[in-house]
C-alpha positions as CSV (number, residue, x, y, z in Angstrom):
1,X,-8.2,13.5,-11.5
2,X,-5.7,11.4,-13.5
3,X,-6.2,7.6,-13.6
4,X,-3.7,5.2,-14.6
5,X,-3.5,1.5,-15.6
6,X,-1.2,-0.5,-13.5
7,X,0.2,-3.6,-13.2
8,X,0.7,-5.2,-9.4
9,X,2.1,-9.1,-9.5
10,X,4.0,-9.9,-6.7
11,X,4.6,-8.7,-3.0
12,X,7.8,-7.2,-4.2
13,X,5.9,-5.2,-6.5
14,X,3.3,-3.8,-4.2
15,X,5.6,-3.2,-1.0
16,X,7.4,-1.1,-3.6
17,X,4.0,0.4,-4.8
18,X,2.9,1.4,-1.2
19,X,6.3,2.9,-0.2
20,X,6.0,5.3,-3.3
21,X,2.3,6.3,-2.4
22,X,2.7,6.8,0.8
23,X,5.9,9.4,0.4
24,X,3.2,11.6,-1.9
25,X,1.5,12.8,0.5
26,X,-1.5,12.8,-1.6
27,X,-4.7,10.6,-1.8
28,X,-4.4,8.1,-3.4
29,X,-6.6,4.9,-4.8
30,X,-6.6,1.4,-6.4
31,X,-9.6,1.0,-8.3
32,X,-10.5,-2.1,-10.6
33,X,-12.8,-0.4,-13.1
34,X,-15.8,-1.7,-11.4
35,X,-16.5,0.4,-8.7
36,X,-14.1,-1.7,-5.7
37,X,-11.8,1.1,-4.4
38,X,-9.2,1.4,-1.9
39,X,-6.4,2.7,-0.3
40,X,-3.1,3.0,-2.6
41,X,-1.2,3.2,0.7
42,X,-3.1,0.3,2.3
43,X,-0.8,-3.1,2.2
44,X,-4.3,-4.8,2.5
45,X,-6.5,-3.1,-0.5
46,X,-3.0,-3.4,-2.7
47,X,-2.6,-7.2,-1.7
48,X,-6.8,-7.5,-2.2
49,X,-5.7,-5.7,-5.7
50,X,-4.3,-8.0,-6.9
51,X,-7.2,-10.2,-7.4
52,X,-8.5,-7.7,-9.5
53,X,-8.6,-8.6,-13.5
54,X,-7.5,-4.3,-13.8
55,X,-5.8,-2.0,-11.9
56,X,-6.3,1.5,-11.9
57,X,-4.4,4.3,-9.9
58,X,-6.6,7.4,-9.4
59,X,-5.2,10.5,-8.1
60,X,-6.2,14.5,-8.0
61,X,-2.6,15.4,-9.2
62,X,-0.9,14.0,-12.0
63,X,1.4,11.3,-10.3
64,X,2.6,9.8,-13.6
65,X,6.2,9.8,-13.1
66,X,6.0,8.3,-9.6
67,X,3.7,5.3,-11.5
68,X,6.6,4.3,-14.2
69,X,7.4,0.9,-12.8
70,X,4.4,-0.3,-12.6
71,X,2.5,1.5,-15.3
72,X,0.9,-0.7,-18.4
């Protein structure tokens, strides 16, 4: 499983976010280090996510070049 930091600041940013995830076709999380996890295709859990102090996107492929633009 890889997990990456990311970085999620405006609505911009995670309607871009979702529309990557979600052409995948893989499962795909937001997770903010503490245990909280959700749906990287959900526009709820990535707007929730961005109350989070860290993001991390988890994934059981390496997705890495998808995660560029919003990548720490």
């Amino acid at each position: 499983m890889t997990r990456t930091k990311i970085r999620l600041d405006t609505m911009s940013d995670v309607n871009k976010f979702i529309s990557t995830m979600s052409s995948l076709n893989e499962k795909v999380w937001l997770e903010d280090g503490e245990g909280c996890r959700v749906s990287a295709t959900s526009l709820l859990g990535a707007v929730y996510s961005l109350e989070w102090d860290n993001i991390y996107c988890y994934c059981e492929k390496d997705i890495g070049g998808h995660l560029m633009p919003w990548a720490i």
